[in-house]
N, C-alpha and C positions, 0 to 999 in steps of 0.2 A: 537348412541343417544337413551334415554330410552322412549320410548314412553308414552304417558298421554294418561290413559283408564276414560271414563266415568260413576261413577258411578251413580248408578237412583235409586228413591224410588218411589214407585206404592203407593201412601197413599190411603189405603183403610180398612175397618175393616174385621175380619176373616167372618163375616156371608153374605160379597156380595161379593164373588167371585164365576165365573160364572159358576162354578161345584157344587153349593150349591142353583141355582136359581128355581129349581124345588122342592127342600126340603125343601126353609126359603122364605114366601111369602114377599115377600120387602115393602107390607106393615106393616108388624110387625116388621121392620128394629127399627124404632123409641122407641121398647119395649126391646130389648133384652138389653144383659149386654155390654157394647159398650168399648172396648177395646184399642182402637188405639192410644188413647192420652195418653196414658204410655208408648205403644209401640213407638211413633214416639219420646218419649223423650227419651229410652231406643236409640233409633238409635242416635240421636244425640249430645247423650253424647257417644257413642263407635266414630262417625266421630270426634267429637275435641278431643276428644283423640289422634289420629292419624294423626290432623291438616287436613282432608279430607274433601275439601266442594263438594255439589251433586244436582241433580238435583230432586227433589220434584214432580212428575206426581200425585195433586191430585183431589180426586174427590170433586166437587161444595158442594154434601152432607153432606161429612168429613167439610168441610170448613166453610158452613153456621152453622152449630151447635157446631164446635168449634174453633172460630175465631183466638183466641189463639196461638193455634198450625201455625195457618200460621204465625201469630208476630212471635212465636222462631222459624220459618223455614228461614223465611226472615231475621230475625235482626241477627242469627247464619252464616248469608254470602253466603248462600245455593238459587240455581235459582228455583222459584215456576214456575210450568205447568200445562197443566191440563188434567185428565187423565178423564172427560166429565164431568157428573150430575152425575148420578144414577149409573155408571156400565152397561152401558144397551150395548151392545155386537151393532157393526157399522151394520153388518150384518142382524140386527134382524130390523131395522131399514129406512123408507126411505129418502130421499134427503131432505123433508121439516122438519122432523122430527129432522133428527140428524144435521140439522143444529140448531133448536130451543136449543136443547143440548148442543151444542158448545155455545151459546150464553148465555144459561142462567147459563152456570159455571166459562165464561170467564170472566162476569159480576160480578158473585160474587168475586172468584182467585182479580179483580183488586180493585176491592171496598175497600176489607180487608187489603191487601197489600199496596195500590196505585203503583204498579209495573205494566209495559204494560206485557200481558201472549203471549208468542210468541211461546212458545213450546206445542205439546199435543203428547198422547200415548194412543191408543185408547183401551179400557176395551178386555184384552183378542188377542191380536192383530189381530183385527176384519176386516183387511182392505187387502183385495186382489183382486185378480184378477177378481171377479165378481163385487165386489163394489170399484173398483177404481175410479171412481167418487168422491169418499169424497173426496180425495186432491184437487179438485178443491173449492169444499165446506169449507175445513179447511183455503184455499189460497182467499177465500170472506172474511170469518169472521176474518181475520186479522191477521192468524199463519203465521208466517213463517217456521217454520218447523214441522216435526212429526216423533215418534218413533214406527210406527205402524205395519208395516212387517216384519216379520218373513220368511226369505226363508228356510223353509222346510218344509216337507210334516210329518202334525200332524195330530191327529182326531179333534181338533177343530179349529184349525186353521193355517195358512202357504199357501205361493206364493214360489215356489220352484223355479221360474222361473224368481223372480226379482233379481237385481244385491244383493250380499253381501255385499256390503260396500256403503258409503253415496252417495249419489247421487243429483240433482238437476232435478225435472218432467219436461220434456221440455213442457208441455201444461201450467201448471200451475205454473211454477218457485218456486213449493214449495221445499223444502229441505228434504228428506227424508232418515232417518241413521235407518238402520234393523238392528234389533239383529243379534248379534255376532256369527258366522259359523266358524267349520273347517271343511277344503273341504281333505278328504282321497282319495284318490282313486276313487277319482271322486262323491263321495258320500258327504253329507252335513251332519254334526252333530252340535245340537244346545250346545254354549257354552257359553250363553250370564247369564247363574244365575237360579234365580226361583226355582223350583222343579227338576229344572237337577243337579243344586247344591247342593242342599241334597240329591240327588242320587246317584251321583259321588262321589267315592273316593275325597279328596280334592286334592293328589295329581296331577289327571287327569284336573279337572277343572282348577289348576295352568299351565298345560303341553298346553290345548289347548288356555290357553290367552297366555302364551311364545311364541309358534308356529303364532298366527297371528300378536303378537309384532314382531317377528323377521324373518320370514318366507314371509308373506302377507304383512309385513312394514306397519300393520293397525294398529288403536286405534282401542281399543274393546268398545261393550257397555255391560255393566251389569247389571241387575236388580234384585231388592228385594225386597218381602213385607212386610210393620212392624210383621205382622202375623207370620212370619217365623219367628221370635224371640220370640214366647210364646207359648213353648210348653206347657205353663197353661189354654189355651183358653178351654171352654167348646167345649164338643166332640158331634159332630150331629148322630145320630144314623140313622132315616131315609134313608141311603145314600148308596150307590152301593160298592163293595170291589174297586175296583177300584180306586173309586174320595176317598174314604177312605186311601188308601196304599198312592195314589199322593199326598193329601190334609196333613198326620199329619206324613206323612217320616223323620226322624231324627233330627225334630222341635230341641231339646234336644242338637243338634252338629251345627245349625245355627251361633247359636255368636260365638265359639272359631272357627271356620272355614272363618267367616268373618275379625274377627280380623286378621287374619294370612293374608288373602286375601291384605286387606288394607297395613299391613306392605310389603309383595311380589311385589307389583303393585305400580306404581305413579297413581294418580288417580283424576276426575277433573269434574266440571260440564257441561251438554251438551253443555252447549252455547260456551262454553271457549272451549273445546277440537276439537267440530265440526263447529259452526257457524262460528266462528271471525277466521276460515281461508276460506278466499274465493276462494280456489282450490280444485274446487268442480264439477266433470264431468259430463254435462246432459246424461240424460235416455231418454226414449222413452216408455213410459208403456204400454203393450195394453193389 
């Protein structure tokens, strides 16, 4: 039987993501050239294309300045979420704080929509083993689940130690589905999208969602940023070689590598692929 992978979109614009938070002051977010609402139309004319509905993680920011864009995310058949306010990294944040966050995006996400927001994916996947507490906090404000772990061990973020595949928090009953892992030799390699997808061969990327379709008997999750579809975005100079080589990697090979992706895969939105089956193994997080 072919498994249904879920795909995700991180809505957010190319100048607040959190390798750019030390070079583009987020108060001048409101001035630059704002890019996204081409790009999220650009995505969602490649998913109907391909009859492909997805999951929308976007941010309160994107949302409030352009309403719009959630009408075609929502009226196009696609699950809205919310991926916070600001971008503001969970980590960088405390309990009162990033609750205020979750509230003041879920607020907006439902207002525009009239949809309840049940899903979030936290900016960067900011949520581990030191601040494991927010799932308690995301399980107050009303989520039932979250896309926020990452198990592997990254420079800016990863819980190497929480399960790979979906789970139920046994404190919080919240539902928790980490990015996509294949496990080599004991070893975890991230294979859930983003910057590892324009890194990889697409071959490889294809090999390791087959291997946990048919190997692990898992649905995978995958994500992507409208960003990663224009490689026309103004270039930040300011910026370390680094977040440079990660940040503008083969922008240019995003769409024919996606397209191929979507035809390769059955593919589905979070709610539909992981929620509305309720065979779902508790964890235990510490």
């Amino acid at each position: 039987m072919t498994k249904t992978n879920a795909f995700t979109i991180d809505v957010e614009d190319y100048f607040q993501v959190s390798a750019f938070e030390h070079s583009i002051d987020r108060n001048n977010w409101a001035h630059l050239e704002h890019r996204v609402s081409a790009n999220i139309d650009q995505s969602l004319q490649i998913l109907s294309d391909q009859s492909v509905k997805a999951t929308f993680f976007t941010l309160g920011w994107v949302a409030e300045r352009y309403p719009q864009l959630i009408t075609r995310i929502v009226e196009n058949g696609h699950e809205l979420a919310s991926h916070g306010y600001a971008h503001q990294r969970v980590s960088d944040l405390n309990c009162a704080e990033f609750k205020a966050d979750l509230i003041k995006a879920k607020n907006i996400l439902e207002d525009i929509s009239g949809q309840s927001i049940v899903g979030y994916r936290a900016p960067s996947y900011s949520i581990g083993k030191k601040n494991i507490w927010a799932l308690e906090v995301l399980a107050e404000t009303g989520h039932q689940y979250s896309s926020s772990i990452y198990p592997i061990q990254h420079d800016h973020y990863g819980y190497p130690e929480a399960p790979r595949f979906k789970f139920r928090d046994e404190k919080t009953g919240l539902i928790e589905i980490p990015i996509t892992t294949v496990k080599i030799m004991n070893r975890l390699y991230p294979a859930g999208g983003g910057g590892f997808f324009r890194f990889y061969p697409y071959a490889l990327s294809k090999w390791m969602i087959t291997r946990v379709n048919q190997v692990d008997k898992q649905s995978t999750v995958f994500y992507l940023h409208p960003w990663e579809l224009d490689p026309g975005q103004p270039r930040q100079q300011n910026i370390s070689a680094k977040t440079k080589f990660r940040h503008y990697l083969n922008l240019h090979k995003t769409e024919g590598r996606l397209k191929k992706l979507l035809q390769d895969f059955s593919w589905g939105r979070m709610d539909q692929v992981f929620i509305n089956n309720q065979d779902i193994p508790t964890h235990r997080l510490s």
